[in-house]
C-alpha positions, -999 to 999 in steps of 0.1 A, spaced: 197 238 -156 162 254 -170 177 263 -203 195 227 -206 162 207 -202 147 237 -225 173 231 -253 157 201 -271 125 224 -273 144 253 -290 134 271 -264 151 297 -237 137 307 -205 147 342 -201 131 345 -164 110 328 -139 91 337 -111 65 321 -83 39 335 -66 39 324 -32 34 292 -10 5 275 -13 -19 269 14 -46 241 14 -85 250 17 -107 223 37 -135 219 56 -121 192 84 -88 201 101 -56 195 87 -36 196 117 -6 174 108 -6 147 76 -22 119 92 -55 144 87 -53 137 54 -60 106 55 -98 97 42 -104 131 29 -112 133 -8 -90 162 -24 -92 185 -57 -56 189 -63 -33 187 -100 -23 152 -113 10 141 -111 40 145 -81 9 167 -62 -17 140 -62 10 112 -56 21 129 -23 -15 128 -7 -26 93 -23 4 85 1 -12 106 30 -44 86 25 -64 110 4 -87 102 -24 -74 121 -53 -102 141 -71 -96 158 -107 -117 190 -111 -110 218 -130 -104 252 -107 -141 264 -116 -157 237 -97 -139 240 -64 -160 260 -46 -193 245 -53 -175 213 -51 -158 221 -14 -198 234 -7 -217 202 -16 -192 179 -1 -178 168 -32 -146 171 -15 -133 178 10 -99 200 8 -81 217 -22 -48 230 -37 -51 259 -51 -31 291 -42 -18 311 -19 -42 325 16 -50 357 -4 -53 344 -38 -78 317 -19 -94 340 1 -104 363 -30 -124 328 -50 -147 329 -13 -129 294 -7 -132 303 29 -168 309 29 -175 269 25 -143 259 39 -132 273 72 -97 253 75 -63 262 61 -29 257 70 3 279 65 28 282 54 20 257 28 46 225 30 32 208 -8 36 233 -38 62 261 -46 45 270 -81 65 288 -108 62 299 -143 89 307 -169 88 336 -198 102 318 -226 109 319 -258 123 307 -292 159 302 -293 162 314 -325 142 345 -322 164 350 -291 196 347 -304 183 376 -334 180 399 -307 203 430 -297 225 424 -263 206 452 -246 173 441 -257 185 408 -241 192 426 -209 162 446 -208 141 418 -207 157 397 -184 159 426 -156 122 432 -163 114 392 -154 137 400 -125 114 426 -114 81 410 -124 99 379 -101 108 395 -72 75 425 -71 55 390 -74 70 377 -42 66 404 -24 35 415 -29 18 381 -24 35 378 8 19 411 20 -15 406 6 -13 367 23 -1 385 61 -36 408 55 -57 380 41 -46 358 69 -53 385 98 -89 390 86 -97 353 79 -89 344 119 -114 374 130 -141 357 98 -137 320 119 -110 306 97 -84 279 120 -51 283 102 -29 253 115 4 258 119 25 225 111 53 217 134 88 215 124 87 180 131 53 175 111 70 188 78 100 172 82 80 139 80 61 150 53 92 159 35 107 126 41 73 110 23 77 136 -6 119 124 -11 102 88 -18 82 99 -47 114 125 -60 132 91 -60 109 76 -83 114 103 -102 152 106 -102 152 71 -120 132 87 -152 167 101 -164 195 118 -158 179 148 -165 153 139 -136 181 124 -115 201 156 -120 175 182 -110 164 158 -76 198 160 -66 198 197 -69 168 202 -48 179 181 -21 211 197 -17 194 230 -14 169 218 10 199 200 30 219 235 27 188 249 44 188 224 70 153 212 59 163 175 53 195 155 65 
C-alpha cells in the first residue's frame, strides 16, 4: 500500500522501520485523558495535535530544541517526543517528573526510499540485499529500543519519575476519540479512505477496537 501512494512520487520504499512507542513528558499527572485537559502541549501539527485539541489541550508548536527549557519555564506543560529512553537521554525528566507508558498517541516510522527509476536499474540481488538490510535495521531498531526503554524506565522510578499506566478501558476511550479524527481523514480520498480501513481492521484483528 506504501509503494501505491509512493508511485505518483516516482518513488519506492524499499523498507521501513519504527523506533518504539512514544511516551509523553509532563510536569502534572497524566493519569487518564481527561488530564489533558487545560494543559498546554509541544507536540507535531497535524492528526497529533488534533487528537489532544480534542482532549482539551492547548496545542503549542516548538521545535524539539526548545522543549526542555520550554517544559522548565512553564512554557508548557507536557510533550511528544520519543520513546522513555530516547526522553530520558534530552534530561526531559529532570524538569518534568511525569510520563506515561506504553505510549497510546504515536507509532512513528520512517521509510528508506528511493527513485523508481534508479531502482528498477538495479541488479535482483542488489535489490535483495538491501531490502534484508532495512529488514534488519527494522527489527535491531525495535528491539533495542525496547530494552534500552525497560532500563531507562527502571532507573527513572528510583530518580522520582510517576509512570502512569493507562487502563485498558482508558485507551480504548482514547482510541474511540482518535477513530473520529481517522474519519475525517478517510473522506480526503480513497487513498486516505483505503489506508483507515486498513488500520482499523488490524486494530479490530487485535481486539483493540470493536
Amino acid at each position: 500500500m506504501l509503494n501505491e501512494m509512493y508511485k505518483p512520487y516516482n518513488a519506492y520504499a524499499v523498507g521501513w522501520m519504527f523506533w518504539g512507542i512514544e511516551s509523553m513528558v509532563s510536569t502534572k499527572p497524566i493519569r487518564r485523558m481527561e488530564d489533558y485537559k487545560g494543559l498546554k502541549m509541544r507536540v507535531p501539527q497535524g492528526m497529533t495535535a488534533m487528537l489532544f485539541q480534542k482532549l482539551g489541550a492547548s496545542v503549542v508548536v516548538l521545535p524539539g530544541g526548545e522543549v526542555y527549557s520550554a517544559l522548565d519555564k512553564g512554557v508548557i506543560n507536557t510533550s511528544d517526543w520519543a520513546s522513555p529512553s530516547m526522553n530520558q537521554r534530552m534530561g526531559f525528566f529532570q524538569v518534568a517528573k511525569y510520563t506515561n507508558y506504553p505510549g497510546f498517541h504515536s507509532m512513528p516510522m520512517a521509510s528508506f526510499s528511493v527513485n523508481i527509476n534508479e531502482w528498477n536499474k538495479l541488479p535482483d540481488d542488489i535489490k535483495q540485499i538491501l531490502k534484508t538490510a532495512c529488514r534488519e535495521w527494522a527489527w535491531d531498531s525495535v528491539e533495542r529500543i525496547a530494552i534500552d526503554d525497560i532500563r531507562a524506565l527502571k532507573e527513572m522510578k528510583g530518580q522520582g519519575v510517576t509512570v502512569h499506566v493507562w487502563s485498558k478501558e482508558d485507551l480504548k476511550r482514547v482510541r474511540a476519540v482518535s477513530m473520529e479524527i481517522w474519519d475525517e481523514f478517510a473522506k480526503k480520498s480513497p487513498m486516505a479512505k483505503k489506508v483507515v480501513d486498513s488500520q482499523k481492521a488490524w486494530l479490530r484483528e487485535l481486539k483493540l477496537i470493536d
